[in-house]
DSSP file (Angstrom, degrees, kcal/mol; ACC not computed):
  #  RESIDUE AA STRUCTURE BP1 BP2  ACC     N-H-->O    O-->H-N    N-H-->O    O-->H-N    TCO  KAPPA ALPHA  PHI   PSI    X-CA   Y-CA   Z-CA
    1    1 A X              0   0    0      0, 0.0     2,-0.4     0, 0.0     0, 0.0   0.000 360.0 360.0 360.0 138.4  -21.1   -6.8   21.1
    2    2 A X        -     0   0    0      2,-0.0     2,-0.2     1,-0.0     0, 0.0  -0.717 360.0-138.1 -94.0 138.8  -17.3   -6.3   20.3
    3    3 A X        -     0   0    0     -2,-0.4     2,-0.8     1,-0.0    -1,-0.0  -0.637   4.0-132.3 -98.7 158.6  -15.1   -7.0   22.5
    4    4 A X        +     0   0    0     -2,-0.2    -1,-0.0     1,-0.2    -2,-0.0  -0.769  49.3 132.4-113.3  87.0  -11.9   -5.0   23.3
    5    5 A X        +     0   0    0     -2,-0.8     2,-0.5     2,-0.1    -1,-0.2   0.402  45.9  95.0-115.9 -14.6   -8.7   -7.1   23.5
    6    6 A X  S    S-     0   0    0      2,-0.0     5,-0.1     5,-0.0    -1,-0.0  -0.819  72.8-140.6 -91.5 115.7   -6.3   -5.0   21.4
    7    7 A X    >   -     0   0    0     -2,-0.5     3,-0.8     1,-0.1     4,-0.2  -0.095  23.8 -98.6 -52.3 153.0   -4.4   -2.7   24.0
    8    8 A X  T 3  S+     0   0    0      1,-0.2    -1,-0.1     2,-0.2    -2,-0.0   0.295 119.5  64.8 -69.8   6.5   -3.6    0.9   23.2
    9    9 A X  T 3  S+     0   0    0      3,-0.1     4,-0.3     2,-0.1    -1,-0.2   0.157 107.6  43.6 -91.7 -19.0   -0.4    0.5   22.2
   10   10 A X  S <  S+     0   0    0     -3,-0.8     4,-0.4     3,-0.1    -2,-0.2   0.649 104.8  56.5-109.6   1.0   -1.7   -1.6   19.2
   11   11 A X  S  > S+     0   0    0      2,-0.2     4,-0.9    -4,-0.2    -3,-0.1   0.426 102.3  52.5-128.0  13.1   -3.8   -0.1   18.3
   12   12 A X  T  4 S+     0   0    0      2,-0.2     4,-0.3    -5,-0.2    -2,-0.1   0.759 115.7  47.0 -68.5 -65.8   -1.7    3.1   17.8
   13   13 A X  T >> S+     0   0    0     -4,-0.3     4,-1.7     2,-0.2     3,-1.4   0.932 112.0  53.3 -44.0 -52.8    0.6    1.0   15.8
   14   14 A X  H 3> S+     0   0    0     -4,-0.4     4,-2.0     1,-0.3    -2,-0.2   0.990 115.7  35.3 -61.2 -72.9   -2.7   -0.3   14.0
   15   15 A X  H 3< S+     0   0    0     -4,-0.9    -1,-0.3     2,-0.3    -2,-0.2   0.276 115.9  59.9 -88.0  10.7   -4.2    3.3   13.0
   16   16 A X  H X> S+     0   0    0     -3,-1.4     3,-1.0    -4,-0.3     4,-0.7   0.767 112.5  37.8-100.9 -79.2   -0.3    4.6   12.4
   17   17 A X  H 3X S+     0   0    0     -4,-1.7     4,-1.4     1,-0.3    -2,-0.3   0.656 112.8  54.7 -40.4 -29.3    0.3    1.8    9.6
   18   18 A X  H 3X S+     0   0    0     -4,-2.0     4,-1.4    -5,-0.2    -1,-0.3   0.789 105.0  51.1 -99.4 -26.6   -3.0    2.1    8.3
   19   19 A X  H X> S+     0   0    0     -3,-1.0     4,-2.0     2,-0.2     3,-1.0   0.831 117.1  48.0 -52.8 -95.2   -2.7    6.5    7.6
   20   20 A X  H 3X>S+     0   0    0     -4,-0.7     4,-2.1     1,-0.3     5,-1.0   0.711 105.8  53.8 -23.1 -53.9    0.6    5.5    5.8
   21   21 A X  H 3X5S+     0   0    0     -4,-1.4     4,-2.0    -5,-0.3    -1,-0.3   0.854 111.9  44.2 -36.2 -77.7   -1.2    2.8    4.0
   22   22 A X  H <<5S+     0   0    0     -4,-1.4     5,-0.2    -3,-1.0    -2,-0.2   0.638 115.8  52.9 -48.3 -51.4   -3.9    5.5    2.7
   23   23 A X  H  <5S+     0   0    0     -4,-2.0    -1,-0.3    -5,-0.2    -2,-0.2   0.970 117.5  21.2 -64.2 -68.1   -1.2    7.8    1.9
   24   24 A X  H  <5S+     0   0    0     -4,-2.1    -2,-0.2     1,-0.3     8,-0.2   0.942 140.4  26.6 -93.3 -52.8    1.5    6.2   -0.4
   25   25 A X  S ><<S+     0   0    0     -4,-2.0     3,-0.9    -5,-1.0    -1,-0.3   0.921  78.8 136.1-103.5 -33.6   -0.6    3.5   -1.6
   26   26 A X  T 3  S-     0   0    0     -5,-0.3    -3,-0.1    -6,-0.2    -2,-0.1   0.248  79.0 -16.6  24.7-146.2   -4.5    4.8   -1.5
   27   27 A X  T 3  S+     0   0    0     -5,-0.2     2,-0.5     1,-0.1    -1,-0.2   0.558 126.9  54.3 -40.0 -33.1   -6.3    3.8   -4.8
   28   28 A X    <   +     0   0    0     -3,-0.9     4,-0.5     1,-0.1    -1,-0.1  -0.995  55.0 175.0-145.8 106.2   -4.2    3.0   -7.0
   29   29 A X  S    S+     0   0    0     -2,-0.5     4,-0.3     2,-0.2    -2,-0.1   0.365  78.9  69.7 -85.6  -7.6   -1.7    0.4   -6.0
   30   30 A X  S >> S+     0   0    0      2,-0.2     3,-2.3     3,-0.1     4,-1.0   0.979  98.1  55.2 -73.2 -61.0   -0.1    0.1   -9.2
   31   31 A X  H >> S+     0   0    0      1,-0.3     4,-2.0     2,-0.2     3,-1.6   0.782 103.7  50.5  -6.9 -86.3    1.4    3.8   -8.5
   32   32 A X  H 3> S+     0   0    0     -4,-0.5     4,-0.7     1,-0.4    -1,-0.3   0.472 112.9  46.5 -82.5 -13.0    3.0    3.1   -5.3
   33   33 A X  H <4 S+     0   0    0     -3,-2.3    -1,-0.4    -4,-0.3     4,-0.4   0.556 112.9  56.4-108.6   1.4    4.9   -0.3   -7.0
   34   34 A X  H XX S+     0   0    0     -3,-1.6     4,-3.5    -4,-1.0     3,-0.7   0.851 108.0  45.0 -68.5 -75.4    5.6    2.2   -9.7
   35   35 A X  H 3X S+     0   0    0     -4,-2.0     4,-1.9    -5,-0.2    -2,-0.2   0.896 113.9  46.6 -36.5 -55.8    7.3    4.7   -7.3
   36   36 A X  H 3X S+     0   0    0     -4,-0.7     4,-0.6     2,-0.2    -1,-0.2   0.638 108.6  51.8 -84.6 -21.7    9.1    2.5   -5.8
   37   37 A X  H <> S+     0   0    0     -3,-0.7     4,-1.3    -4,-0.4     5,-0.5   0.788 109.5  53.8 -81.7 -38.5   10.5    0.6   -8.8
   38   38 A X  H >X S+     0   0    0     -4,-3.5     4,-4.4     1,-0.2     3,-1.1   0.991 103.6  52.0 -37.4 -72.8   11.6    3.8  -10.4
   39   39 A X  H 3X S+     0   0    0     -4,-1.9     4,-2.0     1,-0.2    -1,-0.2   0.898 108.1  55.1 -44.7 -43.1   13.6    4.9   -7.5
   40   40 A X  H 3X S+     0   0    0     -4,-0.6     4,-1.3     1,-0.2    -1,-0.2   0.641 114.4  41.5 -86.8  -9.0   15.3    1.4   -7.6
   41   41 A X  H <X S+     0   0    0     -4,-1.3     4,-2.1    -3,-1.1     5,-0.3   0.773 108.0  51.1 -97.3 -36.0   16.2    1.9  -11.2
   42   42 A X  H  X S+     0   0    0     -4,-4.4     4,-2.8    -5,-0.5     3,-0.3   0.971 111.8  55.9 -57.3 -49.6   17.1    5.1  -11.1
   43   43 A X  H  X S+     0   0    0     -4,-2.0     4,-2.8     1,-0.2     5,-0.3   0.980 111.3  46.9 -12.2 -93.1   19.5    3.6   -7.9
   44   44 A X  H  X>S+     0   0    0     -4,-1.3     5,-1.5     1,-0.2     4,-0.7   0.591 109.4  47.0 -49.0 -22.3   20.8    1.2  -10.2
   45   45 A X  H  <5S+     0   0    0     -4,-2.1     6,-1.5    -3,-0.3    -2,-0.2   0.942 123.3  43.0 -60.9 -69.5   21.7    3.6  -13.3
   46   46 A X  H  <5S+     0   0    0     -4,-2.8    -2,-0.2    -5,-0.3     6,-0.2   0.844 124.8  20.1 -50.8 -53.2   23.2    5.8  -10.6
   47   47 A X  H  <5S+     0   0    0     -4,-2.8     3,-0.3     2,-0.1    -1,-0.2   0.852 122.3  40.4 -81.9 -34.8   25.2    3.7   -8.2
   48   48 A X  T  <5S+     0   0    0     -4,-0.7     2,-0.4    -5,-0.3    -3,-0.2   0.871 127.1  26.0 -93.6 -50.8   26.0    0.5   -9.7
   49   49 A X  S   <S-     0   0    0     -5,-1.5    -1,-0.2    -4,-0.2    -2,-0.1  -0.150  97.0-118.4-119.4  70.3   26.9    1.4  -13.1
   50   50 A X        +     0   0    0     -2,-0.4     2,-1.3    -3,-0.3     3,-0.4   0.394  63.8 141.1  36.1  17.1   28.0    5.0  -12.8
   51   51 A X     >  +     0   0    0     -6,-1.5     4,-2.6     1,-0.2     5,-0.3  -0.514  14.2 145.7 -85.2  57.5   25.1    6.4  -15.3
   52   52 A X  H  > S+     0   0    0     -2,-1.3     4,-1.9     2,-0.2     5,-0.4   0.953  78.1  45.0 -83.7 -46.5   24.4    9.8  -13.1
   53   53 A X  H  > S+     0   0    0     -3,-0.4     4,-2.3     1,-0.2    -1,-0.2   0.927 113.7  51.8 -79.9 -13.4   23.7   11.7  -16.1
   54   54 A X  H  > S+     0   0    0      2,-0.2     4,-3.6     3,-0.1     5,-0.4   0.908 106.5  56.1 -11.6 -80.4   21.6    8.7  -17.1
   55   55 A X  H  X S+     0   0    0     -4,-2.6     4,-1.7     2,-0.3     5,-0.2   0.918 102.6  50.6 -22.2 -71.4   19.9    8.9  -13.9
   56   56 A X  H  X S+     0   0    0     -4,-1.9     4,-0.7    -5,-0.3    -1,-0.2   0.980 117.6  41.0 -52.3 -70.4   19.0   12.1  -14.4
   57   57 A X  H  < S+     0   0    0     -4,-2.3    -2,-0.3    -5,-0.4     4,-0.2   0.892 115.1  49.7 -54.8 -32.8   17.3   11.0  -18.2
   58   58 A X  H >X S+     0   0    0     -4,-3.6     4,-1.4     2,-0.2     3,-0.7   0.783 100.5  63.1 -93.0 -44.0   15.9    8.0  -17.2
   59   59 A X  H >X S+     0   0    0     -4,-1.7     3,-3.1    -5,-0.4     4,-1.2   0.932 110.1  34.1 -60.7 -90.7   14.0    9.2  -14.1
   60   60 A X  H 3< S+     0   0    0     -4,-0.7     4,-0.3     1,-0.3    -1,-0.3   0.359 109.5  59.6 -81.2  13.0   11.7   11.5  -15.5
   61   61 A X  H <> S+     0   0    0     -3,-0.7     4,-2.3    -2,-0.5    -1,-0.3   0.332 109.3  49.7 -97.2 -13.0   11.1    9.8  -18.7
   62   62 A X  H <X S+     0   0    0     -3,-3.1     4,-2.2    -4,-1.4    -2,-0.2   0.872 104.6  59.3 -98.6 -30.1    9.7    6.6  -16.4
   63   63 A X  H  X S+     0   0    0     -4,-1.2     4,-2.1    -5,-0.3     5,-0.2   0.930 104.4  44.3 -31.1 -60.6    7.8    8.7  -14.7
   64   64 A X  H >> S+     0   0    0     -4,-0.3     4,-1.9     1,-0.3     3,-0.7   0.975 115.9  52.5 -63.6 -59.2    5.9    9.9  -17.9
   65   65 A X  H 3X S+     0   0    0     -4,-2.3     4,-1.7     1,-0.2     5,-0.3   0.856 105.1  50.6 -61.0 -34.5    5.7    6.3  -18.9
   66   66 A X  H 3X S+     0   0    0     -4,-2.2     4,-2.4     1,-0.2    -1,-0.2   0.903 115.9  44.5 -75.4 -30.6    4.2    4.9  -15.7
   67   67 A X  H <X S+     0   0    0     -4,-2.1     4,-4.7    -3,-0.7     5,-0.3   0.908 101.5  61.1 -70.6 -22.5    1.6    7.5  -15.8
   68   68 A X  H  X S+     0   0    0     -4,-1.9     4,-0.6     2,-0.2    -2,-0.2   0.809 109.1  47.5 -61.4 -40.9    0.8    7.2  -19.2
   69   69 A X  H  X S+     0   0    0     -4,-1.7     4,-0.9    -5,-0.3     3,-0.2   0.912 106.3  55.5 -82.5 -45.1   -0.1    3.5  -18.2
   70   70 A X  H >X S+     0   0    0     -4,-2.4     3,-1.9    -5,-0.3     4,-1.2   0.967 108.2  48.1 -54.7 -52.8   -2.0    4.5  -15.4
   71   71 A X  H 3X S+     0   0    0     -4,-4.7     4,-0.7     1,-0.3    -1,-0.2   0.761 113.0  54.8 -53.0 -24.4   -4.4    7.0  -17.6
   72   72 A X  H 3< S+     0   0    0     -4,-0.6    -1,-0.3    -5,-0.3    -2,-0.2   0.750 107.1  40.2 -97.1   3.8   -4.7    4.3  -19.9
   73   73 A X  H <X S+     0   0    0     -3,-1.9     4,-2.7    -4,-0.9    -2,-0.2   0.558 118.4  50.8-110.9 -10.6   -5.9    1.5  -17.8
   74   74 A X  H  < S+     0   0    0     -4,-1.2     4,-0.2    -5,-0.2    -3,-0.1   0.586 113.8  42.8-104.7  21.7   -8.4    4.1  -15.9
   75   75 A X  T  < S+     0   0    0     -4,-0.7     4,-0.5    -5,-0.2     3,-0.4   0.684 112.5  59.0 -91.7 -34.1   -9.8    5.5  -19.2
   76   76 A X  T >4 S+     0   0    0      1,-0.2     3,-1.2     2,-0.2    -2,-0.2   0.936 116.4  31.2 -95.2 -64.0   -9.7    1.6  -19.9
   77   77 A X  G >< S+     0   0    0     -4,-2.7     3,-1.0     1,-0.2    -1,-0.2   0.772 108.9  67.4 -84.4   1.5  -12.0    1.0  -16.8
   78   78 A X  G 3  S+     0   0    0     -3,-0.4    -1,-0.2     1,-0.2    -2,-0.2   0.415  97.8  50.0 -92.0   0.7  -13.8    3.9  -16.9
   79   79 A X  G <         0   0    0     -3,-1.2    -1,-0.2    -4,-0.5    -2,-0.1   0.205 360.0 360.0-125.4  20.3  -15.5    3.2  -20.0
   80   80 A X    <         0   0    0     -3,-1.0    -2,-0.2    -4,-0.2    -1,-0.2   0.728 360.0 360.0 -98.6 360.0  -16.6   -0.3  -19.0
């Protein structure tokens, strides 16, 4: 038998953090550190060293590359 010791206020918290989990990171955790490293380059082109129309190239050409590596490592496992 399980016992019930996490209050409802944790376990709100619990099942709030764990949707978010599911979303942004779901399967594929390589994505979500993908996303999130982009945006911090794209940040840096933009803000630190004044690159905005950089910014603007660079963003959606790392995009293509980070997917491009994701289709190739799950064609990569899909064929083991």
């Amino acid at each position: 038998m399980q016992q019930k010791n996490s209050s409802l206020p944790f376990r709100i918290l619990k099942g709030f953090a764990m949707f978010w989990w599911d979303f942004l990171v779901g399967d594929t955790p390589e994505l979500f550190v993908a996303a999130v490293l982009l945006v911090a380059i794209t940040t840096l082109v933009r803000v630190v060293w004044q690159l905005n129309g950089w910014a603007v190239v660079v963003l959606p050409l790392l995009v293509i590359l980070s997917l491009g590596i994701s289709l190739r490592r799950a064609r990569r496992l899909a064929k083991k």
